[in-house]
Backbone bond lengths (Angstrom), bond angles and torsions (degrees), N, CA, C in turn:
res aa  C-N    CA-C-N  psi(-1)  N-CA   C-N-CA  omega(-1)  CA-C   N-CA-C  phi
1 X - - - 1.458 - - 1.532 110.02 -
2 X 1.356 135.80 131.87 1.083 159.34 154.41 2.038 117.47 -24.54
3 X 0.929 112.57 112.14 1.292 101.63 -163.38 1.714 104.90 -68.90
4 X 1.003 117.60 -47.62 1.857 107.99 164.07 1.919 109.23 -44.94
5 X 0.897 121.10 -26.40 1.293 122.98 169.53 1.541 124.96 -73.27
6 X 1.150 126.31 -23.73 1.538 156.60 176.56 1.262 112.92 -86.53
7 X 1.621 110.17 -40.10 1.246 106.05 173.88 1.701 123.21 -76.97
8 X 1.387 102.45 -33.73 1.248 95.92 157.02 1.545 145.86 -91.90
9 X 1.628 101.73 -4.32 1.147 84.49 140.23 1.274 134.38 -112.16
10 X 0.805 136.08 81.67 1.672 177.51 12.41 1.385 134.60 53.44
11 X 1.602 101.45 -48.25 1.214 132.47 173.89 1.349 110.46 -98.08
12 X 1.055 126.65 -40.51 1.349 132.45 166.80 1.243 102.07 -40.97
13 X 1.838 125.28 -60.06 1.486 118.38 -144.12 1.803 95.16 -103.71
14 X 1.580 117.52 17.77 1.157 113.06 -164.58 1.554 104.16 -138.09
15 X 1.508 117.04 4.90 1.355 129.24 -173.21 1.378 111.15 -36.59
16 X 1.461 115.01 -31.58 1.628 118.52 -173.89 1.844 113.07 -52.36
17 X 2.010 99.20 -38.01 1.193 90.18 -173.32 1.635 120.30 -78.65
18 X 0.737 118.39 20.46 1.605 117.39 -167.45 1.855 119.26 -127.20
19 X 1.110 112.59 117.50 1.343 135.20 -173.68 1.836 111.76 -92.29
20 X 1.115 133.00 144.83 1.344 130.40 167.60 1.448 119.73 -67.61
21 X 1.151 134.69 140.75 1.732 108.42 -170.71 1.920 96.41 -104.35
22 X 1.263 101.79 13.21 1.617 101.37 -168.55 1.794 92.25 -94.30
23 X 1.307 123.28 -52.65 1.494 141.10 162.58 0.835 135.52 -80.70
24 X 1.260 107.79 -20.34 1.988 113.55 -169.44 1.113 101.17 44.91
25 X 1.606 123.27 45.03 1.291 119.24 171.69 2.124 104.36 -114.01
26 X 1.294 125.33 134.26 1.250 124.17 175.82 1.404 128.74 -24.21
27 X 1.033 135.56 139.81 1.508 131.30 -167.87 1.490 75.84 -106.31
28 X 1.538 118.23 142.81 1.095 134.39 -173.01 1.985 112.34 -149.80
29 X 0.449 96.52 21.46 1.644 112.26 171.05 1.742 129.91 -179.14
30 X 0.994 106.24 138.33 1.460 120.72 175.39 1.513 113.58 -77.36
31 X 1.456 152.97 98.35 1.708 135.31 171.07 1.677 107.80 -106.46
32 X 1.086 83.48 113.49 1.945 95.71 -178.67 1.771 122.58 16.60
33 X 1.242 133.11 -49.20 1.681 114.13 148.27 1.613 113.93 -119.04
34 X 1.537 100.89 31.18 1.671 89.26 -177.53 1.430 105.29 -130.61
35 X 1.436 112.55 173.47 1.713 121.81 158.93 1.418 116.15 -104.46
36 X 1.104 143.66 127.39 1.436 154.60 -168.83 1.540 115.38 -128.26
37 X 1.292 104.81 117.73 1.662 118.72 -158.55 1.322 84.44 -115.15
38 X 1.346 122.00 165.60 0.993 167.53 -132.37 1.543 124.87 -82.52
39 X 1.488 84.89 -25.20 1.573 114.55 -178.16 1.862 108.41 -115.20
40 X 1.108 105.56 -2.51 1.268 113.75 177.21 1.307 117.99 84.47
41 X 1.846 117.21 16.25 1.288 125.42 168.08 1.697 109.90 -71.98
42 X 1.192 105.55 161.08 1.554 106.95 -166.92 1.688 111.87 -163.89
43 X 1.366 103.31 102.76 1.669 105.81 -177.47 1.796 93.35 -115.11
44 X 1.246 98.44 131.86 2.107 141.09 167.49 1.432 100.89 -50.98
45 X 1.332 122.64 127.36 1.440 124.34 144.06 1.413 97.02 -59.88
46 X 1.292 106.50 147.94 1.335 124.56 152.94 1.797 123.59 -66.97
47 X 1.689 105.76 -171.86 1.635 96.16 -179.45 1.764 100.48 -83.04
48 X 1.370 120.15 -22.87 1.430 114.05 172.09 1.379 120.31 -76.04
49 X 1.164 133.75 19.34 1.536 154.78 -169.19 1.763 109.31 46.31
50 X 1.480 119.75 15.85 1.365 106.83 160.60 1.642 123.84 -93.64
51 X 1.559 92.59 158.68 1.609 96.48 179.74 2.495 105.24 -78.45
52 X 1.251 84.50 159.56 1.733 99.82 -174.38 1.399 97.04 -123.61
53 X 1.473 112.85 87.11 1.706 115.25 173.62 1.128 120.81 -83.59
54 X 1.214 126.34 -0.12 1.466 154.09 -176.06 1.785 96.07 -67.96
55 X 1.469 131.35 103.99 1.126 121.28 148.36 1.406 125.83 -54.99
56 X 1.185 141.04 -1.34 1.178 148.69 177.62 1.659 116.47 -146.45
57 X 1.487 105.98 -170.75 2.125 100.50 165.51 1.278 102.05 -80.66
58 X 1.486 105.13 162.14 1.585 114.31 162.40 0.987 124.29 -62.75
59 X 0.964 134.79 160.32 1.792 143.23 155.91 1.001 110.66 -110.12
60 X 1.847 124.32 80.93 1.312 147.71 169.99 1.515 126.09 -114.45
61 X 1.179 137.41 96.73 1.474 120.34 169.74 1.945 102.93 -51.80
62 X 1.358 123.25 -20.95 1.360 108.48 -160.38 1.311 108.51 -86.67
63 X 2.050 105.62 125.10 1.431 101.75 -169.18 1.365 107.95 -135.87
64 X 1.224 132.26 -157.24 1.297 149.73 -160.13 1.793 107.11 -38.33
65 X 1.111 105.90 -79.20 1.353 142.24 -176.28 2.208 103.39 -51.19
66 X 0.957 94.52 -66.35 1.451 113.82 156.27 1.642 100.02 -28.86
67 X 1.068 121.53 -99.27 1.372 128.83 -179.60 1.714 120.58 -39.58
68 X 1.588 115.43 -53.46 1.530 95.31 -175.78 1.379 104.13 -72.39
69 X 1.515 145.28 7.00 1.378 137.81 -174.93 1.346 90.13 -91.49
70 X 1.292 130.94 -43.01 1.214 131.18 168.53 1.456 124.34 -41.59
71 X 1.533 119.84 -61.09 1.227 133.19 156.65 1.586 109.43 -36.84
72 X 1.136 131.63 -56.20 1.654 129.27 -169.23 1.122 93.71 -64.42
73 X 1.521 129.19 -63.97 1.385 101.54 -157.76 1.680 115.79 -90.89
74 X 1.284 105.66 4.87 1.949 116.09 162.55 1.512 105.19 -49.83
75 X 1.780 99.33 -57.71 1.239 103.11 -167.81 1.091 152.90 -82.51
76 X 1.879 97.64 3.51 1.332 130.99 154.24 1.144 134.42 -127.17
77 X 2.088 85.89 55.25 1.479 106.51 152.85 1.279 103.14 102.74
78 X 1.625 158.81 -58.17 1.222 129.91 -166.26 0.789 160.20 -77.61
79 X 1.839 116.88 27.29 1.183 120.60 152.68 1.625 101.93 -109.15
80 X 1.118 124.54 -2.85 1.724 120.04 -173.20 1.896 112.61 -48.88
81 X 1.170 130.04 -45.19 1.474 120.77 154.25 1.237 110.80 -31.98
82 X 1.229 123.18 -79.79 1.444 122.39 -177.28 1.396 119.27 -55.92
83 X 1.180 120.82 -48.78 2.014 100.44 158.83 1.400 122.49 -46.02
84 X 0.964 116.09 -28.46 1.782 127.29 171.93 1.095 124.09 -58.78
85 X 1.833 108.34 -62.62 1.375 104.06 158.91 1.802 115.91 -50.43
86 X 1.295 123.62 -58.36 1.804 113.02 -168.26 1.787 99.09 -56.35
87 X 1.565 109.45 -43.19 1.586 83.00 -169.27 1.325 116.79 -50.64
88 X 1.870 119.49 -47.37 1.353 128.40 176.73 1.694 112.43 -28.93
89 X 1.164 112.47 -30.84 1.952 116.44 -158.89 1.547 90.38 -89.58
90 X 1.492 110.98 -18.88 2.206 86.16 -157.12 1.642 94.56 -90.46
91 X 0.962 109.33 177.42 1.506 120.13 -175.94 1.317 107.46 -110.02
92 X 1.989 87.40 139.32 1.902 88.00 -164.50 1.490 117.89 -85.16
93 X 1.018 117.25 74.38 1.571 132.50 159.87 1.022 95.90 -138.43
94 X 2.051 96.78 165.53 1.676 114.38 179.12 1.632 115.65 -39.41
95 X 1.376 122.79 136.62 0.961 128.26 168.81 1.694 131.74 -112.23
96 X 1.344 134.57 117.09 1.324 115.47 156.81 1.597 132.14 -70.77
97 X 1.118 124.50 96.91 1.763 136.38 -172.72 1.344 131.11 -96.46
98 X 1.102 96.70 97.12 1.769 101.84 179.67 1.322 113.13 -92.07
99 X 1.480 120.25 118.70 1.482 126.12 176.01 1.312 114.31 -104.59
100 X 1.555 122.45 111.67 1.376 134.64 -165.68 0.887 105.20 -98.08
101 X 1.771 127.93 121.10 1.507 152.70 -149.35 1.108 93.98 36.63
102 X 1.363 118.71 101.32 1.381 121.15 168.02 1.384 113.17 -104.36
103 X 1.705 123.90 16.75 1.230 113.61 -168.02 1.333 160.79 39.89
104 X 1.290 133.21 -82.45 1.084 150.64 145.76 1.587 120.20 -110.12
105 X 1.196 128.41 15.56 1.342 145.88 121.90 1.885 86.73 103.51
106 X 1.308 107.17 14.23 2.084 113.64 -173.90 1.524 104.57 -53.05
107 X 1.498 117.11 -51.17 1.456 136.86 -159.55 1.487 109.67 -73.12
108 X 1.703 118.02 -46.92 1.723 127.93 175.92 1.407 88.76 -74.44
109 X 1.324 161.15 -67.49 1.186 145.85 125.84 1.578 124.63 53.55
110 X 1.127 73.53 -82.11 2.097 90.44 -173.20 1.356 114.95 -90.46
111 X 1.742 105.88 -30.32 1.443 94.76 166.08 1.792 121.19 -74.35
112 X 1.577 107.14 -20.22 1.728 111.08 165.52 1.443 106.50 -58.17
113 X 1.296 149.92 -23.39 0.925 126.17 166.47 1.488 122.40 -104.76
114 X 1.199 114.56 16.43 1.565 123.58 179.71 1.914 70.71 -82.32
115 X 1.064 101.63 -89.50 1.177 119.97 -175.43 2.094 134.44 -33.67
116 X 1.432 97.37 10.62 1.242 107.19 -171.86 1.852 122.14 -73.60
117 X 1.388 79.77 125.71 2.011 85.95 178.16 1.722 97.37 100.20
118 X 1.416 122.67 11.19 1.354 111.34 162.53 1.470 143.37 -109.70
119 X 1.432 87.43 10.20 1.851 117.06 159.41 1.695 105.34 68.72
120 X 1.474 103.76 26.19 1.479 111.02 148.61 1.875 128.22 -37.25
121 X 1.181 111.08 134.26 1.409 104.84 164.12 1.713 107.64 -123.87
122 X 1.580 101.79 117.34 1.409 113.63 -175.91 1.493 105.96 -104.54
123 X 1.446 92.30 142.67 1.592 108.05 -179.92 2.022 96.17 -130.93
124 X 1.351 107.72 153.97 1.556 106.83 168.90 1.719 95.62 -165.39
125 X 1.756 88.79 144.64 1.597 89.78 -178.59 1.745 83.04 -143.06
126 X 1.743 87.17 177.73 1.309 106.15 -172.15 1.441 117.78 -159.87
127 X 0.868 130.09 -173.99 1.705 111.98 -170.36 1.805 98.02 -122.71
128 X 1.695 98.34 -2.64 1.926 81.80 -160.56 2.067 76.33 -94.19
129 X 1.255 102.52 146.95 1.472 110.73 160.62 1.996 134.29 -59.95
130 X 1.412 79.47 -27.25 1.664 117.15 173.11 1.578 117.22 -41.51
131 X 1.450 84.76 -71.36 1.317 127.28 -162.10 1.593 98.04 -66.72
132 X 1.345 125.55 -69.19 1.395 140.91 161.24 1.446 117.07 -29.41
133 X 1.266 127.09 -41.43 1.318 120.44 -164.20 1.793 99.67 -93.53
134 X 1.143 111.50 -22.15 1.415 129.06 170.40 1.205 125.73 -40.84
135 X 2.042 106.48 -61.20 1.306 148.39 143.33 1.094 103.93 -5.32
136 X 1.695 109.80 -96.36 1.668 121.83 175.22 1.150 116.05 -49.47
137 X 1.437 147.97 22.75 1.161 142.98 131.85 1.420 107.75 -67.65
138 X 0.997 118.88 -73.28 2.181 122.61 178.88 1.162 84.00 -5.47
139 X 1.815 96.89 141.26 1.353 125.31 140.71 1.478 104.57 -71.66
140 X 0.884 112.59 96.64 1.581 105.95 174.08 1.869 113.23 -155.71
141 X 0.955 126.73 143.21 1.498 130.17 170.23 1.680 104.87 -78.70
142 X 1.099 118.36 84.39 1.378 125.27 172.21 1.075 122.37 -168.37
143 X 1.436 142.06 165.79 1.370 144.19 -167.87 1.448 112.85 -128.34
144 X 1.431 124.54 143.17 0.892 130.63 -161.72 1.711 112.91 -149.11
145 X 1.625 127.96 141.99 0.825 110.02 -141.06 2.075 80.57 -159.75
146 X 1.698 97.44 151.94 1.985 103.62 149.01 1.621 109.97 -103.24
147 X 1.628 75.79 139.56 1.636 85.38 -163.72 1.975 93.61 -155.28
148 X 1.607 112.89 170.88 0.860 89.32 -174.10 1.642 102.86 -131.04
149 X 1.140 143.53 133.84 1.494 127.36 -159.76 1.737 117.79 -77.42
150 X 1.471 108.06 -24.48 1.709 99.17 149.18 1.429 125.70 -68.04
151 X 1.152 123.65 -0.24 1.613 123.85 165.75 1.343 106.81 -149.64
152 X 1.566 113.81 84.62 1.205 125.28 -174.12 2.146 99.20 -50.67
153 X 1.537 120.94 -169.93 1.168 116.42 -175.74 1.607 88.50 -156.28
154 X 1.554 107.01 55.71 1.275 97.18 -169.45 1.856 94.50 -149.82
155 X 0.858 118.26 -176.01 1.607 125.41 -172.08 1.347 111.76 -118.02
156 X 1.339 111.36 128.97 1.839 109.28 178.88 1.600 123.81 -31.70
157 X 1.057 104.96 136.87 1.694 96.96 163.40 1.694 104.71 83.43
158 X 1.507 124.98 -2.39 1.234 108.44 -161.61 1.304 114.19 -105.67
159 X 1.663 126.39 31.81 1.159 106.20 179.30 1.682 77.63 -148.92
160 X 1.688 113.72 135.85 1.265 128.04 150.50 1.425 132.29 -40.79
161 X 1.488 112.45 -35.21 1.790 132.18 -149.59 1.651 106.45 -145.04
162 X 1.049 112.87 119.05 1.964 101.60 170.43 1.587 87.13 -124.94
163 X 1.523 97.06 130.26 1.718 98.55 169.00 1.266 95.23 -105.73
164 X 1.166 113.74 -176.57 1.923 127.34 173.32 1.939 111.11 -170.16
165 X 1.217 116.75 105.76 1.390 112.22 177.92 1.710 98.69 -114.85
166 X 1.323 97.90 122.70 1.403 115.65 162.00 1.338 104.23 62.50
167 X 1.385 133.64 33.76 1.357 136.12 -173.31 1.901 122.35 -107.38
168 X 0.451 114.75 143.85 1.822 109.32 150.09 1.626 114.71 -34.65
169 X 1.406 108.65 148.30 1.695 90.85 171.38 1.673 83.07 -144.78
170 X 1.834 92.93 164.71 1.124 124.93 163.78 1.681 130.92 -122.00
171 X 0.989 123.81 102.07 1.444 113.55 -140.02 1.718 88.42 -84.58
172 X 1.269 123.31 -35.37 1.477 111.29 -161.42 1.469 102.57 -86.75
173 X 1.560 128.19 -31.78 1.744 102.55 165.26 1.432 112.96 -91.60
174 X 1.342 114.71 33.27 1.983 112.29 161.49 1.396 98.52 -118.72
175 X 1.523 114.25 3.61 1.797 92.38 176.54 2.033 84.00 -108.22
176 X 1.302 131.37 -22.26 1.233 131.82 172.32 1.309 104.22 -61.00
177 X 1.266 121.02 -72.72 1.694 106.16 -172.54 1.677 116.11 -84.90
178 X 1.521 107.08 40.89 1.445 105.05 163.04 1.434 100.33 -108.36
179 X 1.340 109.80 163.62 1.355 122.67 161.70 1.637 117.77 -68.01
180 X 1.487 121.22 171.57 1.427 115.77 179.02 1.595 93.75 -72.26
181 X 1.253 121.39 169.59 1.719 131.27 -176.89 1.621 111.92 48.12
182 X 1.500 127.38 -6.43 1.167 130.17 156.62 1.770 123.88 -12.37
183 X 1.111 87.65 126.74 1.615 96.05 167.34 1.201 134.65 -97.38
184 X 1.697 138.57 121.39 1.056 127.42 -163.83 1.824 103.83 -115.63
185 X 1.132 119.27 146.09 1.662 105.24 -164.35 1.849 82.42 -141.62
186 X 1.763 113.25 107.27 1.385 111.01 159.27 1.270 119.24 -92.35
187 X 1.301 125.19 160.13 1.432 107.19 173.69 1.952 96.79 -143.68
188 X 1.312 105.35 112.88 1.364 113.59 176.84 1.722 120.40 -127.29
189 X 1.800 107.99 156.16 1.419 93.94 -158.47 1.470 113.29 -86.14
190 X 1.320 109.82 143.35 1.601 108.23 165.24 1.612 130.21 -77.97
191 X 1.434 126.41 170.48 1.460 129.46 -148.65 2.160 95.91 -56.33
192 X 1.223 91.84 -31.90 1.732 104.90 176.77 1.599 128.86 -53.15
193 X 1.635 98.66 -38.41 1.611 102.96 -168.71 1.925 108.16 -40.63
194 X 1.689 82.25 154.57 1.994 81.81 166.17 1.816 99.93 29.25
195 X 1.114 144.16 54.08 1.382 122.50 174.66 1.233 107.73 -69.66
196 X 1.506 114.30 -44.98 1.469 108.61 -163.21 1.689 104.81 -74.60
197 X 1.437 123.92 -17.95 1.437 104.22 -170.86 1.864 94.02 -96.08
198 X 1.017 106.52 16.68 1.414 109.80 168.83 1.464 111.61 -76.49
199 X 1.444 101.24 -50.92 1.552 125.82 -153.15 1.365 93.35 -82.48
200 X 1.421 135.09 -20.37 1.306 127.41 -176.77 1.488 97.63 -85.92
201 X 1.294 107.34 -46.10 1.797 97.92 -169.09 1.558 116.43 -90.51
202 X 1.106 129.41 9.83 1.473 124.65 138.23 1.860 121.36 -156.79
203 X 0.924 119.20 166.41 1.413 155.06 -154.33 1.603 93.22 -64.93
204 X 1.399 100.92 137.69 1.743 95.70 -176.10 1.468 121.25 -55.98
205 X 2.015 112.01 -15.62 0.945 115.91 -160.89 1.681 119.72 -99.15
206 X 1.471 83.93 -22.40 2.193 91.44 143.87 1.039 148.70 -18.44
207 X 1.186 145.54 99.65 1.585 142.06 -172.94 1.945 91.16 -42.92
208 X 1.776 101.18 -55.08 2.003 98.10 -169.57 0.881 85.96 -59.92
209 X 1.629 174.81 155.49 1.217 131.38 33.10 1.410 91.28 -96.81
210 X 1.158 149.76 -25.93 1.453 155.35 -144.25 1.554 91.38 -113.05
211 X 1.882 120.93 145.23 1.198 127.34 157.91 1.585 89.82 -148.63
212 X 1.709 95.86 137.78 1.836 119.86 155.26 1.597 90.97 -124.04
213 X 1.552 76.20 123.07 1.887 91.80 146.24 1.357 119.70 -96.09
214 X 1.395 131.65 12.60 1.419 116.23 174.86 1.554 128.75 -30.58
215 X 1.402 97.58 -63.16 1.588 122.26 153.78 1.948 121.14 8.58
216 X 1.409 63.60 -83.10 2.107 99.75 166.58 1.171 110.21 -52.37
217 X 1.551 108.86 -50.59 1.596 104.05 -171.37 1.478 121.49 -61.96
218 X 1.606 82.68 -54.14 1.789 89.66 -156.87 2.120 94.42 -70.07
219 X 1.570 105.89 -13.71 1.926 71.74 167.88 0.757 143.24 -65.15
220 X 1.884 96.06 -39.37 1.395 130.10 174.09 1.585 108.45 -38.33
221 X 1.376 111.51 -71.94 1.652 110.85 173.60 1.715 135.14 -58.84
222 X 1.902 83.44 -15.15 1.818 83.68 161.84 1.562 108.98 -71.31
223 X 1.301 132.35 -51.11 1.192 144.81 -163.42 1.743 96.37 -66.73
224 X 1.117 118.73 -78.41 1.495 124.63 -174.73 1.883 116.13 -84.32
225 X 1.066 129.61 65.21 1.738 128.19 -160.78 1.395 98.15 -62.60
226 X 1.279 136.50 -55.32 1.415 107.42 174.72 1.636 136.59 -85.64
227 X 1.722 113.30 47.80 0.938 123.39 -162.86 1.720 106.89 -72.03
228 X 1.209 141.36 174.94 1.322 143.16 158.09 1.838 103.77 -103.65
229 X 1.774 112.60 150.52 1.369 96.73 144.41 1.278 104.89 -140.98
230 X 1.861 115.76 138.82 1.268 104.42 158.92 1.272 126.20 -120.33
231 X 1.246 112.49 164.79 1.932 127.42 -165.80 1.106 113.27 -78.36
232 X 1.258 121.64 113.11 1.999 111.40 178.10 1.874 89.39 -109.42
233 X 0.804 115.00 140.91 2.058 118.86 163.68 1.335 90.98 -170.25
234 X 1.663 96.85 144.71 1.236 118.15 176.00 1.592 107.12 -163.13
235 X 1.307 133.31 175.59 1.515 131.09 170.94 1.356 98.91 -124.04
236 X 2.093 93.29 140.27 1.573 110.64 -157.65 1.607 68.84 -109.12
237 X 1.435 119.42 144.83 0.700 118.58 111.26 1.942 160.36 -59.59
238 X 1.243 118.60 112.32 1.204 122.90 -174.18 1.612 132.67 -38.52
239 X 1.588 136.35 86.22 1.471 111.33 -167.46 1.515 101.18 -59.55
240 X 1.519 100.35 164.53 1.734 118.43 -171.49 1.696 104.17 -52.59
241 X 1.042 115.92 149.89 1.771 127.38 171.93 1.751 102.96 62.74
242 X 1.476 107.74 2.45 1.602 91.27 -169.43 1.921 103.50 -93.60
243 X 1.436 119.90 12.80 1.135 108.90 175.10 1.693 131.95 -63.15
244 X 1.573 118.91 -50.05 1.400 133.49 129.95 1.655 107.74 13.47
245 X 1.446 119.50 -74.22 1.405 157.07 -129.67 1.510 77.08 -78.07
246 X 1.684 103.97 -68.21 1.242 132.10 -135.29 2.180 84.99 -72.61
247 X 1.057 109.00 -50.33 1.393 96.85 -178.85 1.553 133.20 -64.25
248 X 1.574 90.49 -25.03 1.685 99.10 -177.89 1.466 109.64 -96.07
249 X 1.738 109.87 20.35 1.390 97.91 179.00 1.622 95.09 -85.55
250 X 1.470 122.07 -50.60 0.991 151.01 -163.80 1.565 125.64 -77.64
251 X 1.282 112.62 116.61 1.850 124.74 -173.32 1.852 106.20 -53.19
252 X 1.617 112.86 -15.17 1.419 89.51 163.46 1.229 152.95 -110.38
253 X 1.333 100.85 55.66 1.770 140.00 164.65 1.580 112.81 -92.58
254 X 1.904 110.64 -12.27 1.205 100.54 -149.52 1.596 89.60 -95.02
255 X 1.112 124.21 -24.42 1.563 134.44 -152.43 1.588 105.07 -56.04
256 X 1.051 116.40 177.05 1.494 127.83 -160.17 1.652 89.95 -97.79
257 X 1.267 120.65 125.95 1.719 120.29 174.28 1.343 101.46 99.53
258 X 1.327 136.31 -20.36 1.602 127.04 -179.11 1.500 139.62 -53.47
259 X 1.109 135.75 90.71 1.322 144.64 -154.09 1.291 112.75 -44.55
260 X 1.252 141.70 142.78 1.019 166.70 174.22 1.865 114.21 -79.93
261 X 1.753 110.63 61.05 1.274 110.47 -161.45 1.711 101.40 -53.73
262 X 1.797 95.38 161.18 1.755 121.02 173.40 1.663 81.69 -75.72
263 X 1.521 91.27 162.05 2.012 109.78 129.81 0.900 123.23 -66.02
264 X 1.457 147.46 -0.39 1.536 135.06 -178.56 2.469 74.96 -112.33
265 X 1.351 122.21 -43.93 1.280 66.90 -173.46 1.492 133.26 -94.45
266 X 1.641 108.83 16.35 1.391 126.26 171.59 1.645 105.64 -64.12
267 X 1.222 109.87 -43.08 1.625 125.17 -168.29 1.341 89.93 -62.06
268 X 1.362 134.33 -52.24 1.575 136.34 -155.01 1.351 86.76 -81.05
269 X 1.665 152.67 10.19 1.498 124.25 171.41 1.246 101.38 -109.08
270 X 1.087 117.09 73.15 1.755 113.53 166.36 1.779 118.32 -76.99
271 X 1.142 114.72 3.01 1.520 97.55 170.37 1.655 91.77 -169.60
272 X 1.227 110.54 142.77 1.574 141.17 170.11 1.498 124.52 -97.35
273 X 1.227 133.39 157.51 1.241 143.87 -179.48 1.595 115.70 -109.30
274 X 1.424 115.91 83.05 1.985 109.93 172.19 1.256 109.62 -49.82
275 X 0.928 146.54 -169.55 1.244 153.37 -163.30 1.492 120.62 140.80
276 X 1.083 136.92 89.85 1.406 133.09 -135.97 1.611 91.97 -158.89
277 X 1.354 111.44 146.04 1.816 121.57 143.97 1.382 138.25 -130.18
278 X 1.167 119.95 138.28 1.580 128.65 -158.07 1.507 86.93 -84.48
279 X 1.296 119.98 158.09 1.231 126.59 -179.02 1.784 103.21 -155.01
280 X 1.760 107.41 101.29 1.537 108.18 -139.59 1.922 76.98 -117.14
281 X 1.680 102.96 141.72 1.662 100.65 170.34 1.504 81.64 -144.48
282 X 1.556 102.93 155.04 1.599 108.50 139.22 1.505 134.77 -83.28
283 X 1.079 128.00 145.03 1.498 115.61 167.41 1.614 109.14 -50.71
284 X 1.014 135.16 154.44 1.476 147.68 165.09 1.606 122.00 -103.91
């Protein structure tokens, strides 16, 4: 079967989850390449079989190039700890899972096979177009979509699970499109992440070389008070030539003052420091 074909039916057998973002009225029928809500609004799969909830273009610097560097070094391994920890948190029955900015779709990915044979239905969207069309390459049973996370395109109550790695959040449409007892799983970086490719690309005396998430935290726990967080860090080692990879996956090359590394000092980063925290609540 045709992967634009898969994707819709997908949507076909999953119509419940999906809302109009023009009405916020239910999408309630499928017509040969479209979705048709309720009100008689109607957005086209594309030729890559995802939906474009985006009334307009994105406003993303994150593009092509950006993303498959991402993919290389996903796929050899450095975020797999940290999928480990979120799979560990979800509960082992069927799940509905929404992964917010899911990018190049590496991370919903790896947790489908942490998670294999438990009759999950995964969904992940993202706002960069890039990133999305990337997605629908995966071998993967899941759907993927542009969408925007201040106006989710989805219907209250319809997702069991909201993950989020390294994203923006919205706390009031992820406690709306969770279910009651819903699980929400953030994952943001600590003062550690990438340190050393920090420390190469600017000056100790840099705001970039330094990160606190306090910020993050303490909203997070205004919004959710009996939230948990736990600490995953470890050092990935770098495979050979993938340093390059490793910088252009990541927005902190982009900052104002960021050095312009040699090859002798790309060659000298053979291994990095994760350092990351999950930040796990239930809906209430």
């Amino acid at each position: 079967m045709k992967k634009i074909e898969k994707q819709r039916q997908f949507v076909r057998a999953h119509l419940d989850l999906f809302r109009c973002p023009t009405c916020q009225e239910p999408f309630v029928q499928l017509e040969e390449n479209s979705i048709v809500c309720g009100r008689g609004h109607r957005i086209d799969f594309n030729k890559h079989g995802y939906l474009h909830f985006l009334k307009g273009a994105a406003d993303t610097e994150y593009g092509r190039e950006m993303f498959l560097a991402r993919r290389q070094l996903l796929d050899a391994g450095l975020f797999k700890p940290i999928i480990q920890a979120v799979a560990e948190r979800l509960s082992q029955r069927p799940l509905k899972i929404l992964d917010v900015g899911t990018g190049e779709g590496t991370p919903l990915a790896q947790l489908a096979t942490l998670r294999a044979g438990q009759g999950d239905s995964l969904l992940g969207f993202d706002i960069a177009k890039a990133g999305v069309i990337l997605a629908t390459q995966l071998d993967l049973d899941a759907f993927f979509c542009v969408a925007d996370l201040r106006q989710l395109p989805f219907n209250d109550q319809a997702f069991d699970t909201v993950i989020e790695l390294f994203s923006p959040s919205d706390y009031a449409e992820f406690n709306r499109v969770l279910a009651p007892d819903g699980t929400l799983v953030k994952v943001i970086p600590n003062a550690d992440y990438l340190v050393e490719l920090r420390h190469l690309l600017y000056s100790q005396d840099d705001q970039h070389a330094h990160y606190d998430n306090s910020r993050v935290r303490e909203l997070f726990a205004r919004h959710y008070p009996d939230s948990q967080v736990q600490r995953v860090r470890y050092r990935f080692a770098l495979p050979a030539g993938m340093a390059a990879a490793l910088v252009e996956m990541t927005p902190l090359h982009w900052g104002r003052g960021a050095k312009q590394l040699t090859a002798s000092e790309l060659a000298g980063l053979q291994a990095v420091t994760v350092d990351v925290s999950l930040l796990i609540a239930k809906k209430s």
